[in-house]
C-alpha positions as a Markdown table, in Angstrom:
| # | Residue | x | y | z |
|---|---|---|---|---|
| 1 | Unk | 1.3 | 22.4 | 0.8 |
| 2 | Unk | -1.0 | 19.0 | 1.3 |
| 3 | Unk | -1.9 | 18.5 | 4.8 |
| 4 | Unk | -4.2 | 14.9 | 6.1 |
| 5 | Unk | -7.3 | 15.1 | 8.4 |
| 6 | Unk | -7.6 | 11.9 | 9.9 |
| 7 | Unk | -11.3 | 11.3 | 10.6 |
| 8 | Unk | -13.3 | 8.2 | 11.1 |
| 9 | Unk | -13.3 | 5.1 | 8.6 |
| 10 | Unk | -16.4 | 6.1 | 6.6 |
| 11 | Unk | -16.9 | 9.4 | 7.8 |
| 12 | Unk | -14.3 | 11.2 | 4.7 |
| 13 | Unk | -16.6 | 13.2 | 2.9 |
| 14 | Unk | -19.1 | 14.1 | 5.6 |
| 15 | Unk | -15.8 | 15.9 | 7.0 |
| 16 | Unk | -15.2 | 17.6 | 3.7 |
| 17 | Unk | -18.7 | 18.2 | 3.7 |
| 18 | Unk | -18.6 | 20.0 | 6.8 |
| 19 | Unk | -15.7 | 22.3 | 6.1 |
| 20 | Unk | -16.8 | 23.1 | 2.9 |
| 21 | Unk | -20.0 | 24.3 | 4.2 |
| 22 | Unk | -18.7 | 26.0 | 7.3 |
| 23 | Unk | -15.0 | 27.0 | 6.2 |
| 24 | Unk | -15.4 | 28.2 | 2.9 |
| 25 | Unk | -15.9 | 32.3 | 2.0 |
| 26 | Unk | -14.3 | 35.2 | 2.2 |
| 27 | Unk | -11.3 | 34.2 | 4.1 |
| 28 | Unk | -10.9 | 31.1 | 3.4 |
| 29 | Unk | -7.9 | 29.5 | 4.9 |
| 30 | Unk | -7.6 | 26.6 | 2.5 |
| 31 | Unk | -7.6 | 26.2 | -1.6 |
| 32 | Unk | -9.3 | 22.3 | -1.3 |
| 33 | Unk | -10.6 | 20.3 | 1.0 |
| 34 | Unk | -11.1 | 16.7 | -0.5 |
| 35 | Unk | -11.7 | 12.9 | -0.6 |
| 36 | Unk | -10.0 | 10.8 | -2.9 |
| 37 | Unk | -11.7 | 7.3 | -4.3 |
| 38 | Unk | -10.9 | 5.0 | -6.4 |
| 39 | Unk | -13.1 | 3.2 | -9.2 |
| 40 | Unk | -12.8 | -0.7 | -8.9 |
| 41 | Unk | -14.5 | -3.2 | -10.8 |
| 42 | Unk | -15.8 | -6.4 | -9.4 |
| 43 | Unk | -17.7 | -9.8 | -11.1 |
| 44 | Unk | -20.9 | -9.8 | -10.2 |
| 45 | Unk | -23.3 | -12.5 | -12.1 |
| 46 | Unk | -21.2 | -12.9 | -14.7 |
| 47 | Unk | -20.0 | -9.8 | -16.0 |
| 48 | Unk | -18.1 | -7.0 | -14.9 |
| 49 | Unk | -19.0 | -3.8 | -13.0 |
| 50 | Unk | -17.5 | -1.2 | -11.8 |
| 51 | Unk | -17.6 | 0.4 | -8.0 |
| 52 | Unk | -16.4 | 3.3 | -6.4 |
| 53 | Unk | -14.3 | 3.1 | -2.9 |
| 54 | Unk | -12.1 | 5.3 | -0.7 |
| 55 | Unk | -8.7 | 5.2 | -1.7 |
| 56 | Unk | -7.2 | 6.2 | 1.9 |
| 57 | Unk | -9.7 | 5.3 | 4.0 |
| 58 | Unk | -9.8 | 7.6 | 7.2 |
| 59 | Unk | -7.8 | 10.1 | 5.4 |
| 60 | Unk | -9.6 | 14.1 | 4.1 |
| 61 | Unk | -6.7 | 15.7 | 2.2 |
| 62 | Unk | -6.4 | 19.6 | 2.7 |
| 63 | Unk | -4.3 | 22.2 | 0.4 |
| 64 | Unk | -3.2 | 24.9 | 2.7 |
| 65 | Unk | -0.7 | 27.4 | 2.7 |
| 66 | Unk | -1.8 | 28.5 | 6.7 |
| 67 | Unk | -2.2 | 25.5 | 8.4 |
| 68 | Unk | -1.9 | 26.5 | 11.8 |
| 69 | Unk | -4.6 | 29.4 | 11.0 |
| 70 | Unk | -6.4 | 26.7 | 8.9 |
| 71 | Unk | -6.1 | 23.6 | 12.5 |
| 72 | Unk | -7.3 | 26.5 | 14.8 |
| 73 | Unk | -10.1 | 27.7 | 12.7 |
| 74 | Unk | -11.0 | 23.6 | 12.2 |
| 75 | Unk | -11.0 | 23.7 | 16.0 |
| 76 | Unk | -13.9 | 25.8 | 16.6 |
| 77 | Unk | -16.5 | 23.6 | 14.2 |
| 78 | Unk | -18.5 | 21.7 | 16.3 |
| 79 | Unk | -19.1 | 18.9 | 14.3 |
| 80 | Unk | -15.4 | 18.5 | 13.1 |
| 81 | Unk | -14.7 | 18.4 | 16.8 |
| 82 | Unk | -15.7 | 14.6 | 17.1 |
| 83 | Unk | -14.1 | 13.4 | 14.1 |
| 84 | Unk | -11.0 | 14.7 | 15.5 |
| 85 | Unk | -8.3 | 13.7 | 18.1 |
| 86 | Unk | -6.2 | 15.3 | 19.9 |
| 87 | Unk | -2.9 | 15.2 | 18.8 |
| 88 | Unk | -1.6 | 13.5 | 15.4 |
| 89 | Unk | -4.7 | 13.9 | 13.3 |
| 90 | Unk | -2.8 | 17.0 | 11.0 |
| 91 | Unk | 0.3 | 15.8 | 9.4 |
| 92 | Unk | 1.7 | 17.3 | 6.1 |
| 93 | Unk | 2.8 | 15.2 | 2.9 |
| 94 | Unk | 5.8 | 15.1 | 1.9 |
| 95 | Unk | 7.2 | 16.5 | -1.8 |
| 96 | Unk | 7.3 | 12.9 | -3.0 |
| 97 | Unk | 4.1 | 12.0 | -1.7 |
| 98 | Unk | 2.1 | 15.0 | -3.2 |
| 99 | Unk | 3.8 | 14.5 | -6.4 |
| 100 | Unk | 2.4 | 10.9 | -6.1 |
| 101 | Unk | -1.0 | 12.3 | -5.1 |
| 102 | Unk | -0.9 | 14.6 | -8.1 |
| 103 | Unk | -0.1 | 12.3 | -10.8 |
| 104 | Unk | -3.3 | 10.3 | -9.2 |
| 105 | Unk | -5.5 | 13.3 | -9.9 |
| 106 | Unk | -4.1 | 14.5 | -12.9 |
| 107 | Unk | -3.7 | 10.9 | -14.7 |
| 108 | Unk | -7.4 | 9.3 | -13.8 |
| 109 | Unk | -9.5 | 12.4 | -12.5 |
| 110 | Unk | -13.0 | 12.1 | -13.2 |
| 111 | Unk | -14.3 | 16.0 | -13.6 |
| 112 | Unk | -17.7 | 15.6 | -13.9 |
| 113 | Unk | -19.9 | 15.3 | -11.3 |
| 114 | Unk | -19.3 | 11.5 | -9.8 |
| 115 | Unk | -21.0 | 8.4 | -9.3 |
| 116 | Unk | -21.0 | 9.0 | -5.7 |
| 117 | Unk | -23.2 | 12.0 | -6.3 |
| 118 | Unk | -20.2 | 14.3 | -4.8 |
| 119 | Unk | -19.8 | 17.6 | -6.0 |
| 120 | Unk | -15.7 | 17.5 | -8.2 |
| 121 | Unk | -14.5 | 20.1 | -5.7 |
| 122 | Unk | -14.5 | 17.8 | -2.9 |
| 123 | Unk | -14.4 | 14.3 | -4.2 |
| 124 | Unk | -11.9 | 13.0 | -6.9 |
| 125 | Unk | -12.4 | 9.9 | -8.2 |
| 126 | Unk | -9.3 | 7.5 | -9.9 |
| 127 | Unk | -10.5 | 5.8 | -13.0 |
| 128 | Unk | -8.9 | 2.4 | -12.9 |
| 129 | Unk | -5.8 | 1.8 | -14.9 |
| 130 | Unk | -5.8 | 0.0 | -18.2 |
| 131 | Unk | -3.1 | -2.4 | -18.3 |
| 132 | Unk | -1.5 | -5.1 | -20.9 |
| 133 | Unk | -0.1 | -8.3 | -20.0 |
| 134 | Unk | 2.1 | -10.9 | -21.6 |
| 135 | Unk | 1.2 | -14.3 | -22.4 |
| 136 | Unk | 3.2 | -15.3 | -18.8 |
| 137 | Unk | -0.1 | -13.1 | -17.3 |
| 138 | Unk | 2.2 | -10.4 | -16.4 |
| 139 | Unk | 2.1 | -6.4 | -17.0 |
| 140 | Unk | 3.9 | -4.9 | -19.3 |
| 141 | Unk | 3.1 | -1.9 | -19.6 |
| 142 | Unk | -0.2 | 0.3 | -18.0 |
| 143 | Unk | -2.1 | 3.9 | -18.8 |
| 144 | Unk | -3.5 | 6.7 | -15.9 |
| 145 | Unk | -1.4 | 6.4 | -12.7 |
| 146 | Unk | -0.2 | 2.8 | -12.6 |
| 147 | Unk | 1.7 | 3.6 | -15.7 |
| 148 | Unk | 4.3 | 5.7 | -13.6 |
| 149 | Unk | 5.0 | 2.8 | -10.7 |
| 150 | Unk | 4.5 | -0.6 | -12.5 |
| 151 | Unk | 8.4 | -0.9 | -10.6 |
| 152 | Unk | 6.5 | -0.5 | -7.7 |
| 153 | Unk | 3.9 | -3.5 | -8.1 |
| 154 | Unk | 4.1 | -6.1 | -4.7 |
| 155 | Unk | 1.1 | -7.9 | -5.6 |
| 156 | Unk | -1.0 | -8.3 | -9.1 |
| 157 | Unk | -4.4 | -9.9 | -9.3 |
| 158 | Unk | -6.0 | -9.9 | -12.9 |
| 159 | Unk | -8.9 | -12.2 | -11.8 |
| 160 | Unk | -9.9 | -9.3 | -9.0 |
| 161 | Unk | -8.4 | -6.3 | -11.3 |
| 162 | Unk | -6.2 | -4.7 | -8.6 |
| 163 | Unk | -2.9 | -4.7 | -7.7 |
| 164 | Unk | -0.6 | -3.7 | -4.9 |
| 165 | Unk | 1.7 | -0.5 | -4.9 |
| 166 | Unk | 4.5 | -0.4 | -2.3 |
| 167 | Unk | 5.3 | 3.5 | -1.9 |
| 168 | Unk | 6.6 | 6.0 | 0.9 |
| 169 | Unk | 3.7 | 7.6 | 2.0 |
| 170 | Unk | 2.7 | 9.0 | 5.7 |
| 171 | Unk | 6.4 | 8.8 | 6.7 |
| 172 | Unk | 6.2 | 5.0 | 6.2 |
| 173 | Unk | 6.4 | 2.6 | 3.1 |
| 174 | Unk | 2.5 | 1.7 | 3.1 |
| 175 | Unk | 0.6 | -0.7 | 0.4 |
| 176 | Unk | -2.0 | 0.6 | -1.8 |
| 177 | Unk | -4.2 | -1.2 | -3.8 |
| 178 | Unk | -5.2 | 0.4 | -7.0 |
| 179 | Unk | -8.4 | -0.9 | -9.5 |
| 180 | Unk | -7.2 | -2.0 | -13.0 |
| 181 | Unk | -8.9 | -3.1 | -16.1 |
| 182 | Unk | -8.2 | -4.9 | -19.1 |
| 183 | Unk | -8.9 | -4.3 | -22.7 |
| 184 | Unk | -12.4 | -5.2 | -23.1 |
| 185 | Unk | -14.1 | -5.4 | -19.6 |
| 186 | Unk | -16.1 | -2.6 | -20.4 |
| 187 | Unk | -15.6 | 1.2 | -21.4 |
| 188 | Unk | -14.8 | 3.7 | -19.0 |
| 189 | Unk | -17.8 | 5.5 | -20.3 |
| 190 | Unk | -19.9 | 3.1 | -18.7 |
Protein backbone atom coordinates (compact mmCIF):
# COMPACT_ATOMS: atom_id res chain seq x y z
CA UNK A 1 0.00 0.00 0.00
CA UNK A 2 0.83 4.03 -0.48
CA UNK A 3 1.17 5.73 2.68
CA UNK A 4 1.89 10.19 2.85
CA UNK A 5 4.70 11.80 5.07
CA UNK A 6 3.60 15.12 5.65
CA UNK A 7 6.80 17.22 5.98
CA UNK A 8 7.43 20.90 5.63
CA UNK A 9 6.51 22.95 2.34
CA UNK A 10 9.91 22.76 0.58
CA UNK A 11 11.51 20.28 2.66
CA UNK A 12 9.96 16.86 0.24
CA UNK A 13 12.96 15.49 -1.03
CA UNK A 14 15.38 16.40 1.77
CA UNK A 15 12.99 13.89 3.71
CA UNK A 16 13.29 11.29 0.96
CA UNK A 17 16.71 12.04 1.05
CA UNK A 18 17.05 11.22 4.56
CA UNK A 19 15.28 7.93 4.54
CA UNK A 20 16.84 6.74 1.68
CA UNK A 21 20.16 7.27 3.15
CA UNK A 22 19.31 6.13 6.65
CA UNK A 23 16.39 3.54 5.93
CA UNK A 24 17.45 1.75 3.15
CA UNK A 25 19.51 -1.93 3.40
CA UNK A 26 19.07 -5.10 4.35
CA UNK A 27 15.73 -4.80 6.03
CA UNK A 28 14.35 -2.38 4.53
CA UNK A 29 10.82 -1.73 5.58
CA UNK A 30 9.68 0.07 2.53
CA UNK A 31 9.83 -0.59 -1.48
CA UNK A 32 9.91 3.61 -2.34
CA UNK A 33 10.19 6.42 -0.73
CA UNK A 34 9.46 9.36 -3.20
CA UNK A 35 8.58 13.02 -4.32
CA UNK A 36 6.46 13.60 -7.01
CA UNK A 37 6.78 16.95 -9.36
CA UNK A 38 5.37 18.20 -12.07
CA UNK A 39 6.97 19.83 -15.31
CA UNK A 40 5.20 23.29 -16.08
CA UNK A 41 6.01 25.65 -18.66
CA UNK A 42 5.95 29.34 -18.18
CA UNK A 43 6.48 32.62 -20.78
CA UNK A 44 9.46 34.05 -20.07
CA UNK A 45 10.80 36.88 -22.71
CA UNK A 46 8.85 35.73 -25.22
CA UNK A 47 9.03 32.20 -25.59
CA UNK A 48 8.21 29.29 -23.66
CA UNK A 49 10.06 27.29 -21.05
CA UNK A 50 9.58 24.69 -19.07
CA UNK A 51 10.00 24.37 -15.08
CA UNK A 52 9.85 21.73 -12.61
CA UNK A 53 7.51 22.06 -9.26
CA UNK A 54 6.20 19.86 -6.51
CA UNK A 55 3.04 18.38 -7.42
CA UNK A 56 1.74 17.88 -3.59
CA UNK A 57 3.58 20.20 -1.91
CA UNK A 58 4.28 19.05 1.83
CA UNK A 59 3.49 15.59 0.80
CA UNK A 60 6.75 12.39 0.54
CA UNK A 61 4.80 9.31 -0.68
CA UNK A 62 5.96 5.88 0.85
CA UNK A 63 5.11 2.18 -0.54
CA UNK A 64 4.94 0.00 2.38
CA UNK A 65 3.54 -3.15 3.17
CA UNK A 66 4.70 -2.66 7.22
CA UNK A 67 3.80 0.61 8.04
CA UNK A 68 3.65 0.49 11.67
CA UNK A 69 7.24 -1.26 11.55
CA UNK A 70 8.06 1.29 8.77
CA UNK A 71 6.40 4.83 11.34
CA UNK A 72 8.40 3.32 14.37
CA UNK A 73 11.56 2.79 12.57
CA UNK A 74 10.94 6.63 10.95
CA UNK A 75 10.74 7.56 14.66
CA UNK A 76 14.13 6.91 15.70
CA UNK A 77 15.93 9.24 12.65
CA UNK A 78 16.89 12.17 14.09
CA UNK A 79 16.59 14.43 11.38
CA UNK A 80 13.07 13.05 10.22
CA UNK A 81 12.13 13.85 13.83
CA UNK A 82 11.66 17.66 13.03
CA UNK A 83 9.91 17.31 9.87
CA UNK A 84 7.41 15.40 11.66
CA UNK A 85 4.30 15.95 13.98
CA UNK A 86 2.89 14.23 16.26
CA UNK A 87 -0.17 12.75 15.19
CA UNK A 88 -1.75 12.93 11.57
CA UNK A 89 1.41 13.14 9.48
CA UNK A 90 1.03 9.05 8.24
CA UNK A 91 -2.14 8.52 6.47
CA UNK A 92 -2.71 5.82 3.71
CA UNK A 93 -4.25 6.38 0.14
CA UNK A 94 -6.98 5.12 -0.82
CA UNK A 95 -7.49 2.33 -3.88
CA UNK A 96 -8.78 5.19 -6.06
CA UNK A 97 -6.26 7.56 -5.12
CA UNK A 98 -3.15 5.22 -5.83
CA UNK A 99 -4.71 4.12 -9.00
CA UNK A 100 -4.78 8.01 -9.75
CA UNK A 101 -1.20 8.27 -8.48
CA UNK A 102 -0.20 5.42 -10.68
CA UNK A 103 -1.55 6.41 -13.96
CA UNK A 104 0.54 9.87 -13.08
CA UNK A 105 3.76 7.84 -13.00
CA UNK A 106 3.08 5.47 -15.50
CA UNK A 107 1.55 8.00 -18.20
CA UNK A 108 4.28 11.05 -17.87
CA UNK A 109 7.25 9.45 -15.80
CA UNK A 110 10.46 10.81 -16.69
CA UNK A 111 13.13 7.84 -16.02
CA UNK A 112 16.19 9.34 -16.53
CA UNK A 113 17.90 11.12 -14.23
CA UNK A 114 15.80 14.63 -13.82
CA UNK A 115 16.24 18.18 -14.19
CA UNK A 116 16.11 18.63 -10.63
CA UNK A 117 19.33 16.63 -10.41
CA UNK A 118 17.31 13.82 -8.23
CA UNK A 119 18.23 10.43 -8.51
CA UNK A 120 14.56 8.41 -10.48
CA UNK A 121 14.26 6.30 -7.38
CA UNK A 122 13.20 9.13 -5.27
CA UNK A 123 11.93 11.85 -7.52
CA UNK A 124 9.28 11.24 -10.37
CA UNK A 125 8.72 13.93 -12.48
CA UNK A 126 5.06 14.42 -14.61
CA UNK A 127 5.78 15.59 -18.16
CA UNK A 128 3.05 17.97 -18.90
CA UNK A 129 0.11 16.87 -20.96
CA UNK A 130 -0.27 17.53 -24.56
CA UNK A 131 -3.73 18.66 -25.28
CA UNK A 132 -5.97 19.76 -28.42
CA UNK A 133 -8.49 22.33 -28.45
CA UNK A 134 -11.37 23.33 -30.62
CA UNK A 135 -11.80 26.46 -32.30
CA UNK A 136 -14.24 27.60 -29.10
CA UNK A 137 -10.53 27.28 -27.14
CA UNK A 138 -11.68 24.24 -25.43
CA UNK A 139 -10.05 20.55 -24.94
CA UNK A 140 -11.04 17.98 -26.71
CA UNK A 141 -9.16 15.49 -26.15
CA UNK A 142 -5.41 15.18 -24.11
CA UNK A 143 -2.25 12.57 -24.04
CA UNK A 144 -0.09 11.31 -20.48
CA UNK A 145 -2.47 11.68 -17.45
CA UNK A 146 -4.87 14.39 -18.25
CA UNK A 147 -6.12 12.17 -21.00
CA UNK A 148 -7.92 9.94 -18.31
CA UNK A 149 -9.83 12.99 -16.31
CA UNK A 150 -10.51 15.75 -18.92
CA UNK A 151 -14.41 15.03 -17.05
CA UNK A 152 -12.70 16.12 -14.20
CA UNK A 153 -11.36 19.65 -15.57
CA UNK A 154 -12.75 22.78 -12.93
CA UNK A 155 -10.61 25.29 -14.47
CA UNK A 156 -8.51 25.52 -17.92
CA UNK A 157 -5.93 28.12 -18.72
CA UNK A 158 -4.18 27.86 -22.22
CA UNK A 159 -2.47 31.29 -21.85
CA UNK A 160 -0.70 29.83 -18.38
CA UNK A 161 -0.77 25.96 -19.76
CA UNK A 162 -2.41 24.38 -16.64
CA UNK A 163 -5.55 23.37 -15.68
CA UNK A 164 -7.49 22.36 -12.62
CA UNK A 165 -8.44 18.73 -11.74
CA UNK A 166 -11.16 18.27 -9.08
CA UNK A 167 -10.48 14.56 -7.63
CA UNK A 168 -11.04 12.60 -4.15
CA UNK A 169 -7.77 12.61 -2.77
CA UNK A 170 -6.68 12.67 1.10
CA UNK A 171 -10.22 11.75 2.11
CA UNK A 172 -11.44 15.02 0.58
CA UNK A 173 -12.26 16.32 -2.98
CA UNK A 174 -9.00 18.51 -3.40
CA UNK A 175 -7.95 20.67 -6.73
CA UNK A 176 -4.86 19.92 -8.57
CA UNK A 177 -3.36 21.82 -11.00
CA UNK A 178 -1.59 19.91 -13.72
CA UNK A 179 1.11 21.60 -16.49
CA UNK A 180 -0.16 21.22 -20.15
CA UNK A 181 1.23 22.00 -23.52
CA UNK A 182 0.12 22.58 -26.84
CA UNK A 183 1.32 21.30 -30.19
CA UNK A 184 4.27 23.39 -30.93
CA UNK A 185 5.53 25.11 -27.64
CA UNK A 186 8.41 23.15 -27.77
CA UNK A 187 9.45 19.34 -27.66
CA UNK A 188 9.51 17.45 -24.59
CA UNK A 189 13.04 16.69 -25.48
CA UNK A 190 13.99 19.98 -24.65
Amino acid sequence: MWYVIQTITGKEQELADVIGKIMAGEGQKYERCFVIYQECVQRRKGRRESYVETLFPSYVFVETNQPEEFFLELKQVPRVANFLQVDGCFWNIYEEEEEFLRRMLEGGFDKTRNRIGKDSDQAFIIRSSLVWVNADGQIQGAEGVLGFYLDKIVKQRLRKRSVVIEIPFGGRMRRIRLGIRLDGDFSVAE
